[in-house]
VMD Tcl script that draws the C-alpha trace (Angstrom):
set ca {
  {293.85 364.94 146.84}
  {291.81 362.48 148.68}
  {292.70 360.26 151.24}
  {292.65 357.21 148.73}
  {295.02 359.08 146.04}
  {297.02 360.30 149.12}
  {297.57 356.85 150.40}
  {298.23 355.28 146.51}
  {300.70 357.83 145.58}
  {302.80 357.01 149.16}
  {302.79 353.22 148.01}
  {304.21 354.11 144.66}
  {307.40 354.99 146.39}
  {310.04 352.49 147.77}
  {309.48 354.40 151.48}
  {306.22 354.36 151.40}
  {305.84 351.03 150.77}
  {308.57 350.06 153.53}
  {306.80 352.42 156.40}
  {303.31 350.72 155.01}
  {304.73 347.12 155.41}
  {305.62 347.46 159.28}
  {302.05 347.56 159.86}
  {302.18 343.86 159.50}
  {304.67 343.14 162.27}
  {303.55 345.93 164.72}
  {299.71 346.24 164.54}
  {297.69 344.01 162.35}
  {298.57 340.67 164.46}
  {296.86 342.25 167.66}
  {293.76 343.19 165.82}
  {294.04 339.82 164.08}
  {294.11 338.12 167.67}
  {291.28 339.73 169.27}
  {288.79 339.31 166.31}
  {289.76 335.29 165.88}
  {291.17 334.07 169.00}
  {289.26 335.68 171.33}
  {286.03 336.12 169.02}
  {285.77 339.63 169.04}
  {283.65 340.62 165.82}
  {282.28 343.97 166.58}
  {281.53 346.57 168.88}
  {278.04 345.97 170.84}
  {277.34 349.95 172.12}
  {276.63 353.35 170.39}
  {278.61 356.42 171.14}
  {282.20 357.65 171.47}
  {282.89 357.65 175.35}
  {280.88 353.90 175.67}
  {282.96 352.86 172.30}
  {286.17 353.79 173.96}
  {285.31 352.40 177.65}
  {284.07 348.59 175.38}
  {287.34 348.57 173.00}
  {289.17 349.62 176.56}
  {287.85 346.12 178.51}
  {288.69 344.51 174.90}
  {292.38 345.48 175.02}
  {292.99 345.09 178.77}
  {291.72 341.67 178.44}
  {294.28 341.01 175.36}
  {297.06 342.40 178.00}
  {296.14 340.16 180.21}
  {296.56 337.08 178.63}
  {299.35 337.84 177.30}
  {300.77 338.30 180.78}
  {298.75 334.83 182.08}
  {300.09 332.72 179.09}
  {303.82 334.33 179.41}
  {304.28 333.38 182.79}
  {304.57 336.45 184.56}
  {301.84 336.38 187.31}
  {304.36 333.12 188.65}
  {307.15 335.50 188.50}
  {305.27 338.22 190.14}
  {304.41 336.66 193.38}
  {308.05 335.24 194.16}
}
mol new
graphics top color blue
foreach p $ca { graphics top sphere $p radius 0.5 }
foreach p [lrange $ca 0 end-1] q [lrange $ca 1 end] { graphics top cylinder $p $q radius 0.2 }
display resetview
């Protein structure tokens, strides 16, 4: 089977579709975040290791406002 008959023949079940549906809740809204909020379209270098080390910076940054907007650097220094 292929990945694409693999992945259609998971959704035909109840489970499947149930495991496939958390992705909404657990994953997708971080993604969704970082390409509209913070305007990240697209990855600007070639190769794995400078890949990784870019989409690194991207997701530290993402941490790190969610720690700035929630308050916690105030609670931090007290």
């Amino acid at each position: 089977y292929t990945p694409k008959q693999r992945m259609a023949r998971k959704l035909m079940t109840k489970r499947g579709r149930a495991i496939y549906a958390k992705r909404k809740v657990i994953i997708e809204p971080v993604y969704g975040h970082i390409k509209a909020c913070m305007g990240f379209i697209r990855l600007s270098l070639r190769g794995l290791a400078k890949v990784q080390g870019e989409w690194s910076l991207v997701a530290m940054c993402h941490n790190l406002l969610k720690i700035f907007r929630n308050g916690w650097l105030r609670l931090a220094t007290m």
